[in-house]
N, C-alpha and C positions, 0 to 999 in steps of 0.2 A: 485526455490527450487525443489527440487529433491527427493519423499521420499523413502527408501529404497523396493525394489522389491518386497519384502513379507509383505508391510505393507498394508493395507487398506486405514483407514480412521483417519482424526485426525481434533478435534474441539480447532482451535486457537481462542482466543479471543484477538485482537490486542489494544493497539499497541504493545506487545511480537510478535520478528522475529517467521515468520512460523517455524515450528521445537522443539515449545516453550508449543504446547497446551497437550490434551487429547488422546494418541492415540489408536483406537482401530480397530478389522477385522482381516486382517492375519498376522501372527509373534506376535500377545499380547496373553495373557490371556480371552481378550474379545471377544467371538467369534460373527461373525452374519452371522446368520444362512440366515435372509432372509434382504434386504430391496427394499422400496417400496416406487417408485415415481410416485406422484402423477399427473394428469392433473391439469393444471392449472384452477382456476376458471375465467371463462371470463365475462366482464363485457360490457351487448351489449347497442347500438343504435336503434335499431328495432322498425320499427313504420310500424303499419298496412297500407296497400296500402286503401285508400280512396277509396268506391264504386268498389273494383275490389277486386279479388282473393290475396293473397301471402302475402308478406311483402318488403316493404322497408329498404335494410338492411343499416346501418349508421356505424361508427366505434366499434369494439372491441376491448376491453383492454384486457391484460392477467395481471392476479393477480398470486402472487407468488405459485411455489407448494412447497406442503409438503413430507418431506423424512422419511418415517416408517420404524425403525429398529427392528428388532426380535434378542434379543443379548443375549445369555448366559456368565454370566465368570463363567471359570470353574478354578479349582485350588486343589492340596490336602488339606486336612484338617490343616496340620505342613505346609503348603508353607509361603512362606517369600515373596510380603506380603500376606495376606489373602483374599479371595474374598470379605470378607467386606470390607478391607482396598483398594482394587482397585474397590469398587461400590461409595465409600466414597468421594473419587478422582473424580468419574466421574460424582457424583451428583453436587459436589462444582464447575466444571465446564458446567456443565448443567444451574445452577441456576445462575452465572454471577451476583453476587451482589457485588464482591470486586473493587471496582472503584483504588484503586492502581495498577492491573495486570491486568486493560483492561475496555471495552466498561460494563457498569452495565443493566442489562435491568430496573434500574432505571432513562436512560437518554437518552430523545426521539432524536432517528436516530441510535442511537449504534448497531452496528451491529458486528456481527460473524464469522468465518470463517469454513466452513466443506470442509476440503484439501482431497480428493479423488482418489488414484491411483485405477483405473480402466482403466482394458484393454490396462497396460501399459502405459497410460499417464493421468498424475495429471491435474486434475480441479477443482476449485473451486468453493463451492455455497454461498452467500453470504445472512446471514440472522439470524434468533435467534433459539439456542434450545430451545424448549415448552418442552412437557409432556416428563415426565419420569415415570415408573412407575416398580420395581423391585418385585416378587414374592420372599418371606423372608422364605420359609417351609424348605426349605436345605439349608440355610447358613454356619449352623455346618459342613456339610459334602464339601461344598467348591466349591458349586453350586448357582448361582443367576441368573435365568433368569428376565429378565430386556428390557418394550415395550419402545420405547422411538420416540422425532418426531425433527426433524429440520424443521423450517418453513423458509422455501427462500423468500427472498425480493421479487425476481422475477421469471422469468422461464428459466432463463439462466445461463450459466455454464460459467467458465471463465479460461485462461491457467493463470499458477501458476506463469509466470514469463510474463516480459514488452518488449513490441518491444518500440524502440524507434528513435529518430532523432535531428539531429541539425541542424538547419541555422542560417549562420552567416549572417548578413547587407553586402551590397557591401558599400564600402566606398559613401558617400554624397562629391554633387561637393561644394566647397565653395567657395566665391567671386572674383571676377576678373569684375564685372560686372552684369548686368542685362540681361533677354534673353525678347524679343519681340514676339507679345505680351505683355502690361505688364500686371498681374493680383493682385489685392488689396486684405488682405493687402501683401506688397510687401515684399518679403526677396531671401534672395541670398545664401541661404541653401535650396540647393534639397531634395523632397522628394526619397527615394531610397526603392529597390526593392530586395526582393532573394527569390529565392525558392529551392525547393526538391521535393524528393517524396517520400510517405511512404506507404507500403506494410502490409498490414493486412489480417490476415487470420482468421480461423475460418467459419462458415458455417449464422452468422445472424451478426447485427450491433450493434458497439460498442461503447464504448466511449472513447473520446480522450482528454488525460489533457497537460497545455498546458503551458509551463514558458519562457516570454518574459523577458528577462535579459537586464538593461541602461546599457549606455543614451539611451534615444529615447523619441521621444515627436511624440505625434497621433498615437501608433502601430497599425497597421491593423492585424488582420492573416485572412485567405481569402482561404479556403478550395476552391478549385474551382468546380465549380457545383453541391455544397453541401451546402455549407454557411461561412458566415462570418462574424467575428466580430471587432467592432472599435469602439475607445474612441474616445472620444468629444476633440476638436483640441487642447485645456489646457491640456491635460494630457502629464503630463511626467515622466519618470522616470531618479531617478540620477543614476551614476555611480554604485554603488553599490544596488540599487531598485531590484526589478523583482514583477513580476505580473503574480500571479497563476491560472488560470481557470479551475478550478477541477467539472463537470458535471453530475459526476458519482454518481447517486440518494442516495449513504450511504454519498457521501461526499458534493459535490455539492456549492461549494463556489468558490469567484471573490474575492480577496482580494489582497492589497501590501503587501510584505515584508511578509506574515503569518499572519499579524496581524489587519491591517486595511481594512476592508468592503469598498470594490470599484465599485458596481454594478453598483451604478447611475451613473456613469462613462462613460457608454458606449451610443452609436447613437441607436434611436427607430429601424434604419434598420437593428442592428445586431444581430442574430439567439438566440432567448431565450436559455437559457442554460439546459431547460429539454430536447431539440430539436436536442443539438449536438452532434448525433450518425455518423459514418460510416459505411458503408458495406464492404462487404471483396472486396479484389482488390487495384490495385494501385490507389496511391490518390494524387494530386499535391496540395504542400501545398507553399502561400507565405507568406511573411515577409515584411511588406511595412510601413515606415515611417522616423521621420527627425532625423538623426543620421550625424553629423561632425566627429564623431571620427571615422564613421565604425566598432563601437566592438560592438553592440547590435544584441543579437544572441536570438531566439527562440528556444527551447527543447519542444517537444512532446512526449508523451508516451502513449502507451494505451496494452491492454489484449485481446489477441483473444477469441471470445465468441463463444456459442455456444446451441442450444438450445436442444442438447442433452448428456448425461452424458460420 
């Protein structure tokens, strides 16, 4: 998505296509004067060095930052609509309680959208509006300054649109025979192999989702020198199946078809799913398991990140 040149900022709340939310900054009515991103809070490990000077430093976490707006709308007194009637708009998306046009902040994980064209290219932050708070003394006159905060999940910034990839299965060999060796139990359907690569950019690491499309029985996908993940040897999918690994902390589900929870599905050896981030650069990705037909394809997609705006 694309937003137009003079536009700023705009608070979608999904699932409505981007395009669909609140928009305010340059080209509305609503102007902002200032906003103000914050340091993230960091959550440390630090443990005094025993008998000795310093500290022992251990992991840090960063905790979402917060985005401070200073917004005035301004309007004449006779404008169509009125600065009340565009503060009225911006509070009913502020507040997120209609669970028909999106995520309600009455329903844990729901999250938000704040689509960003700055300095000529759109990012997005992903997380809830908090405070709002409008000074009401010149609303007659067609003036509403207006403090307000987005709180981000996280501390990262993300592009508005998807890189993505396809690999198809090479075909699987099928019977004529047994190969030597022999190993139990015994079958005469090869496991099969493909890969690719895929190109990620952005400046920090991201996340990548992930849709293996049947037949296929044991899919692997096997980021290589990153991680990988695989179902337990029972697992298949039919012809029409697929299996979503979506990682990404607002979404973050393993299921078939959309609907069914597949998590226990997979081998203790492969990559917890808070864990499957990439960094920017090229990445070889494969596709390994028992297909006869050869039509079992893997799609990936993911958003370049960023940990600045």
């Amino acid at each position: 998505m694309i937003l137009p040149p003079n536009l700023g900022y705009e608070l979608v709340n999904p699932p409505n296509d981007l395009g669909a939310g609140f928009s305010f900054g340059r080209g509305t009515q609503v102007h902002v004067s200032h906003a103000t991103f914050s340091s993230p809070d960091v959550e440390t490990q630090d443990q005094p060095n025993a008998r000795a000077d310093g500290l022992a430093f251990g992991r840090d976490y960063f905790r979402g930052r917060l985005i401070s707006f200073d917004i005035n709308i301004r309007t004449t007194p006779q404008a169509d609509p009125s600065a009340h009637d565009i503060y009225s708009g911006m509070e009913a998306a502020w507040f997120t309680e209609d669970n028909s046009i999106g995520p309600s902040r009455l329903n844990p994980g729901s999250v938000s959208q704040l689509v960003m064209n700055r300095h000529g290219e759109v990012k997005i932050a992903y997380g809830r509006p908090r405070r709002i708070e409008p000074t009401t003394g010149r609303v007659d006159g067609g003036w509403i300054p207006v403090t307000c905060d987005f709180q981000m999940l996280s501390h990262k910034f993300y592009s508005a649109g998807f890189g993505s990839n396809t690999i198809s299965i090479a075909p699987g060999g099928v019977g004529g025979g047994f190969e030597f060796p022999l190993e139990f139990p015994m079958s005469n359907t090869l496991v099969t192999e493909s890969e690719d690569v895929v190109r990620v950019g952005g400046n920090t690491d991201t996340w990548m989702l992930s849709y293996i499309h049947g037949p296929i029985t044991a899919p692997v996908i096997d980021v290589v020198g990153y991680y990988k993940v695989q179902t337990d040897p029972s697992f298949s999918l039919g012809v029409y199946d697929y299996l979503e690994i979506d990682p990404r902390p607002w979404a973050r589900r393993i299921s078939m078809n959309g609907t069914i929870n597949v998590a226990g599905r997979f081998t203790q050896s492969s990559q917890r799913i808070s864990q499957q981030t990439l960094p920017p650069g090229t990445h070889q990705i494969v596709l390994r398991g028992t297909d006869p037909t050869g039509t079992a394809y893997l799609t990936t997609s993911w958003q370049d990140a960023w940990t600045t705006w």
